[in-house]
N, C-alpha and C positions, 0 to 999 in steps of 0.2 A: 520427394518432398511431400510432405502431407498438408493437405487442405483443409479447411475449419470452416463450420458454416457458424452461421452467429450463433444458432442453438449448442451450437459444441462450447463456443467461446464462454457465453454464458453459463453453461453448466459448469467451466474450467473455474471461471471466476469465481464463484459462488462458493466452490468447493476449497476454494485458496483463501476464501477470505475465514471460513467456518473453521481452516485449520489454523490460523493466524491468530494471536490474542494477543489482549494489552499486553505490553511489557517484553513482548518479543521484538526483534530487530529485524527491521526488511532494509532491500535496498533495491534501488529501480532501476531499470535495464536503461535506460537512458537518460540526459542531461533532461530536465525538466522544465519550461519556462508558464511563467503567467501570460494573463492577454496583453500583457503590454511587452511582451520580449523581452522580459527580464528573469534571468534565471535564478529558479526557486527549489531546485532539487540536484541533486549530483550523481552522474552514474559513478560506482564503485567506495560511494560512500553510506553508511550503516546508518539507519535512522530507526530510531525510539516509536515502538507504536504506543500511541498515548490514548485514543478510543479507538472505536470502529462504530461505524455507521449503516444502519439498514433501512433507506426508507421504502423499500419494495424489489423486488424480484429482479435484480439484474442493476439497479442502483448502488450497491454496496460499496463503501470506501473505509480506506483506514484512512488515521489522523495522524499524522508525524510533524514536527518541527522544524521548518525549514534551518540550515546553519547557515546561507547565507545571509538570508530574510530577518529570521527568530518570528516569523509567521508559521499560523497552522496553518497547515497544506492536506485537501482531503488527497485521496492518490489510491485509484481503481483501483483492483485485484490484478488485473490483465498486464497493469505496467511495472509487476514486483517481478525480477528475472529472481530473488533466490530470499530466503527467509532464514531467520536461528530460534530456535526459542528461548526462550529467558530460562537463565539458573535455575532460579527460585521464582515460583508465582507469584503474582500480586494481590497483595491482599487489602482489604478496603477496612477501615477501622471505624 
């Protein structure tokens, strides 16, 4: 079994999130809930990334659209278990 020190983790995250862009599909390794124990995300369900967010070194989130919710949910790098990338690029008019 392999062990992770948080420098590993973070360097993991970083590197997941840099290959990740708007318009690709992630889905997270686990059921998700807010602070109030209400669930806001679903394991084995494909969610839309709609930005991504950097406010410093090891902070980084993407932005997805809760389908329970229809809230945005920011959602680390660490807790996406697999990614797709989009068709066709997104392009900003």
């Amino acid at each position: 079994m392999a062990t992770y020190g948080i420098s590993d983790l973070l360097v993991e995250s970083d590197f997941i999130w840099r290959e990740i862009a708007v318009g690709d599909r992630v889905m997270v390794e686990a059921d998700l809930y807010n602070a109030d124990d209400a669930l806001t995300l679903k394991y084995g369900t494909s969610y839309l990334v709609l930005a991504k967010l950097q406010k410093e070194p090891g902070s980084s989130t993407l932005v997805v659209e809760s389908d329970v919710t229809g809230e945005l949910v920011n959602v680390h790098p660490a807790l996406i278990c697999s990614y797709e990338n989009a068709k066709a690029p997104i392009s900003y008019s």
